[in-house]
ZADO-50228 format. One line per field, with one value per residue (C-alpha): residue number from 1; x, y, z. Coordinates in pm, 1 decimal. Each point is the difference from the previous one (the first is absolute). Last residue first. Layout:
// ZADO-50228
resi NUM;... .
X X;... .
Y Y;... .
Z Z;... .
END
This chain:
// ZADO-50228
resi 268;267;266;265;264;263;262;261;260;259;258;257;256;255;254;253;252;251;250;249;248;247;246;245;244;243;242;241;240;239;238;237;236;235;234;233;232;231;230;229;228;227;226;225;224;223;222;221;220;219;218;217;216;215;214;213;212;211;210;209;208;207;206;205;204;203;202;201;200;199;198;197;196;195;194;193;192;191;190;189;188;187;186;185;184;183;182;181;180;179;178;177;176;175;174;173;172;171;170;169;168;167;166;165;164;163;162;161;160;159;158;157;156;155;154;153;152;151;150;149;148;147;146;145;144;143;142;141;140;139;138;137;136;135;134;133;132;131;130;129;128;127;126;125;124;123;122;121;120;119;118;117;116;115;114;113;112;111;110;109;108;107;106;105;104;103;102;101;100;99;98;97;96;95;94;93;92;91;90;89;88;87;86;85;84;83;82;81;80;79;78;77;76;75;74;73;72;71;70;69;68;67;66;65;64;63;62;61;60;59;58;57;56;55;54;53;52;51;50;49;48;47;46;45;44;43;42;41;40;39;38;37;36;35;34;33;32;31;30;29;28;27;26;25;24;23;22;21;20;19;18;17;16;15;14;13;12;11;10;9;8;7;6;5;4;3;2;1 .
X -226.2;-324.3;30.0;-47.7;-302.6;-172.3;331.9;-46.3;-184.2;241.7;82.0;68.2;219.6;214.5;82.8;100.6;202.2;190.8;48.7;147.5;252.3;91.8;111.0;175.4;217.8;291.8;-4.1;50.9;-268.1;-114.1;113.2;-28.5;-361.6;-40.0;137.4;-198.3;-339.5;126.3;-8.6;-298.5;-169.3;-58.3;-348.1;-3.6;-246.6;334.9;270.7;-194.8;-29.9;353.4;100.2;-207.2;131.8;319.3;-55.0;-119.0;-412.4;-243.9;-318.4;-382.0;-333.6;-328.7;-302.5;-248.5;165.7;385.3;7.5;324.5;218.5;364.5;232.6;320.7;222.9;138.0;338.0;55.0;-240.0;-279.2;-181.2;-359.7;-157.4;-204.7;-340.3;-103.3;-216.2;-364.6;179.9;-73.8;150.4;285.1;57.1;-12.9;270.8;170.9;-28.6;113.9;339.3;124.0;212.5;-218.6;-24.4;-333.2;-14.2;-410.8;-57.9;-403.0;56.0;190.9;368.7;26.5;291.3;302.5;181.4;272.4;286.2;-236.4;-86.0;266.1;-87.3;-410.7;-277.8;-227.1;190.2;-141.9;-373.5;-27.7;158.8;-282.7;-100.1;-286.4;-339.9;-56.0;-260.7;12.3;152.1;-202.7;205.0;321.3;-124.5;-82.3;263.8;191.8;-178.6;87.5;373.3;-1.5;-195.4;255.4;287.4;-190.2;-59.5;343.9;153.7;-111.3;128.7;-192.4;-329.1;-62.8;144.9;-228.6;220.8;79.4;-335.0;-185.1;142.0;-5.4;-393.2;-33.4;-151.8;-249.8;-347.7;91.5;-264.4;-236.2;-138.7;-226.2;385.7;41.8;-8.1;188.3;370.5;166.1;-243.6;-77.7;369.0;34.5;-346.4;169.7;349.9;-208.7;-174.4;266.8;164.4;-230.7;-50.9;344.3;260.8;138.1;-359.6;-177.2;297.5;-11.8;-350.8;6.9;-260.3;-299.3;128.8;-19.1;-347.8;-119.8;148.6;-181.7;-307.6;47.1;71.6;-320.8;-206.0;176.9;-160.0;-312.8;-139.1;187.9;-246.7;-299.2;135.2;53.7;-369.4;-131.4;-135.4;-373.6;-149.3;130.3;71.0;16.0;415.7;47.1;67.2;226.3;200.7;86.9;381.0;18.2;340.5;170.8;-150.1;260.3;14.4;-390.5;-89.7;138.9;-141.2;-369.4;96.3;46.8;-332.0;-199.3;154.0;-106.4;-312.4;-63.1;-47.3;258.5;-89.8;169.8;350.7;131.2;-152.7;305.7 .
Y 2466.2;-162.3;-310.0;-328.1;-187.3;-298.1;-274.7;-380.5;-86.9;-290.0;137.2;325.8;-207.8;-146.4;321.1;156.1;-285.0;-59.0;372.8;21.2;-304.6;110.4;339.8;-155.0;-225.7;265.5;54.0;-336.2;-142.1;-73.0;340.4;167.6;-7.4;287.0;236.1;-190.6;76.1;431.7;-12.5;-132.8;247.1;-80.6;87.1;-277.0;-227.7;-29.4;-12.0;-319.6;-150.2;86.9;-227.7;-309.5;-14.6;-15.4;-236.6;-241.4;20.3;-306.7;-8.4;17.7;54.2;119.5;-91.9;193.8;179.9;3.5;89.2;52.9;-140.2;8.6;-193.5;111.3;-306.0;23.1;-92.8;-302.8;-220.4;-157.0;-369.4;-46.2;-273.2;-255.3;88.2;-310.8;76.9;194.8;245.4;266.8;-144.5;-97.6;343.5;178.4;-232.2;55.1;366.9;-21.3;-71.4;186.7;332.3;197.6;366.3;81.8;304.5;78.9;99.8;44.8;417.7;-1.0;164.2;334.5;80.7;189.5;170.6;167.0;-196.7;-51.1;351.8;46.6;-341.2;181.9;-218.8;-155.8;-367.0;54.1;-4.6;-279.9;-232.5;117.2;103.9;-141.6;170.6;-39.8;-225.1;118.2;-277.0;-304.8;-291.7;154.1;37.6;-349.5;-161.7;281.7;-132.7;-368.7;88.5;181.4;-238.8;-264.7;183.5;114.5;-433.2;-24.8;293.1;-314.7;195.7;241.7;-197.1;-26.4;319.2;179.7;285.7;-227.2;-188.6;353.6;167.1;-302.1;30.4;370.0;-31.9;-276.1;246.3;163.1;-227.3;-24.6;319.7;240.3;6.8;93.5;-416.0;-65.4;-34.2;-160.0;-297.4;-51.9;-10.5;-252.9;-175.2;-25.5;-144.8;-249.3;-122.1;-15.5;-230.1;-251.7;-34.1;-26.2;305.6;-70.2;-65.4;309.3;227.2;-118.3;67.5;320.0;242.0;-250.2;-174.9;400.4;105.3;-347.3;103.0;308.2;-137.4;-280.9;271.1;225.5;-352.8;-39.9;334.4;20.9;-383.0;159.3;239.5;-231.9;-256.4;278.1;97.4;-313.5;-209.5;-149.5;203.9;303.5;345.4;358.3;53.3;339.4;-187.7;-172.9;287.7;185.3;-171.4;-322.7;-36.9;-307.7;58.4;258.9;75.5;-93.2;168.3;304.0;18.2;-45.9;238.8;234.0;-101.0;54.0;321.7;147.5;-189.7;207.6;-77.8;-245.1;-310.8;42.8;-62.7;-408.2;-309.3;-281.4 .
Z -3033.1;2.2;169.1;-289.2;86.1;178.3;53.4;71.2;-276.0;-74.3;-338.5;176.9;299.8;-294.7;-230.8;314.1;128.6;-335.9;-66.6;349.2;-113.2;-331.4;175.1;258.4;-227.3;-98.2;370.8;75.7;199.6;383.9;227.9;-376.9;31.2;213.7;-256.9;-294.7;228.9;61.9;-375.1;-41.1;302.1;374.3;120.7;293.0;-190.8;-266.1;254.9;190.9;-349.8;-70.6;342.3;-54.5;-343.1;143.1;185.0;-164.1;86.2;83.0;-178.4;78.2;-213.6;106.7;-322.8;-104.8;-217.0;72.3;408.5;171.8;280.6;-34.1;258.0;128.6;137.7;376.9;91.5;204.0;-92.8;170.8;-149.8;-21.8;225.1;-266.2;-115.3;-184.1;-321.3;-8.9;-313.6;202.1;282.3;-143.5;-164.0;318.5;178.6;-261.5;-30.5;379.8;-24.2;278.4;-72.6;-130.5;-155.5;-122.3;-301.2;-80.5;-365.6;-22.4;-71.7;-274.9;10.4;-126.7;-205.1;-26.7;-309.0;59.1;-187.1;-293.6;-98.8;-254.5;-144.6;-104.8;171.8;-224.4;1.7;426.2;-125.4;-212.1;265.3;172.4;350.7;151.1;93.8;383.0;135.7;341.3;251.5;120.2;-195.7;139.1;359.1;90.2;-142.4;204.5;265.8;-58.0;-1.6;296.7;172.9;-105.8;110.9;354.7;69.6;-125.3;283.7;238.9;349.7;-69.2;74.3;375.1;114.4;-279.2;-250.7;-305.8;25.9;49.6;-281.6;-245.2;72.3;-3.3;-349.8;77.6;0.8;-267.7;-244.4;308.3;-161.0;261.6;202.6;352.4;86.9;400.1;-82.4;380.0;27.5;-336.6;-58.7;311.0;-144.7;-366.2;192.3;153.9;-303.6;-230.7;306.9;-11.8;-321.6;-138.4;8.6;-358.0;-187.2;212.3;-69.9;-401.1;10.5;160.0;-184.2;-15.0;341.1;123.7;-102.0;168.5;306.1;33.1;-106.6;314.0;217.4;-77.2;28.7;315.8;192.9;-210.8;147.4;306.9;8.8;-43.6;276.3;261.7;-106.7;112.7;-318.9;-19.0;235.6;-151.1;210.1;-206.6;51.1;145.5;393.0;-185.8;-159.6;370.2;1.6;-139.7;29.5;-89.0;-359.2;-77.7;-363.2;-12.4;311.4;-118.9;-275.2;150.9;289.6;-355.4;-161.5;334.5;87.4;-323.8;8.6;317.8;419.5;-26.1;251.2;354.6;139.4;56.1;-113.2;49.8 .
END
């Protein structure tokens, strides 16, 4: 329906224009601004604009959301990318953020929150996504901690490099993940009760993914909160003898360096 009158200015133009193309049911005044073709009516040329924005859109999120696209089927991949579409209108001049609010949106939409896997796998994907895209920090050695003096050991803290991205999940989606990438049978993933922490990071070129004991999962969380050594073998104890606690911190620290999963020592 042609409603309102052509923008008088290019400004007015470009932003009808944007308008148009997040809302393409209204065609407010940017038809009659639309030189006439007799070849194609200038409905026809905007909505050319109108899907081809839609169809980019969704192609930015099958190349971020694989595993979504490979557990929600066709079909419904392509309804829940319109709904998002729909609701998360492009403020980005990189299509590479574009997806972020993704796990967002499925956990908060009526018609998706009920299917807290869908949100799992999305945030599993984006922190894929966000690992191999973080700063390329230097990486701590193992070099650099056999420097440091024993008196200084129970306050020493670290920085924790910048591609590490934590995931907790309780669905099985990593399978589901893996068989896709690996083009086999994608079989329902299975729920547990109590969620597993996942670590995301980046080694090279290359993102890489484990599961976390718990403990682990717990002096990690200390360490990127600031917490020292000492304040580690403390925290520890809830899993380990005391006389053990020690062994065990020096096990994860010397483990996550080697993994290049830690940037630098914090200056006391």
């Amino acid at each position: 329906m042609r409603t309102g009158e052509a923008p008088k200015s290019l400004a007015g133009l470009q932003q009808a224009f944007q308008a148009y193309v997040h809302e393409p049911e209204r065609l407010d005044g940017i038809v009659q601004g639309i030189h006439p073709d007799t070849r194609v009516s200038a409905e026809d040329r905007l909505g050319i604009y109108a899907t081809a924005y839609r169809l980019r859109l969704l192609e930015a999120l099958d190349a971020d959301y694989p595993g979504l696209h490979a557990l929600a089927g066709d079909e419904e991949f392509d309804a829940i990318g319109r709904a998002f579409i729909a609701t998360q209108p492009s403020v980005f001049y990189n299509l590479r953020w574009y997806g972020g609010d993704l796990p967002r949106f499925l956990r908060s939409s009526e018609e998706y929150r009920q299917y807290d896997v869908l949100a799992e796998m999305a945030d599993f994907e984006w922190a894929l996504v966000t690992a191999f895209d973080a700063p390329d920090d230097p990486l701590l050695q193992v070099e650099d901690i056999a420097r440091v003096a024993p008196e200084d050991w129970p306050e020493l803290r670290f920085e924790a490099h910048a591609s590490v991205q934590l995931v907790d999940l309780k669905w099985d989606v990593v399978s589901v993940w893996k068989a896709d990438k690996e083009e086999r049978e994608v079989e329902s993933p299975s729920k547990s009760e109590k969620a597993t922490r996942w670590m995301i990071w980046r080694s090279d070129l290359k993102t890489l993914f484990r599961s976390l004991p718990a403990d682990e999962a717990a002096a990690f969380d200390a360490l990127r909160n600031g917490s020292s050594f000492g304040e580690l073998c403390e925290l520890l104890v809830e899993w380990h003898d005391v006389d053990a606690v020690a062994g065990r911190a020096a096990q994860l620290l010397k483990q996550w360096t080697q993994a290049g999963l830690l940037r630098a020592i914090k200056p006391a």
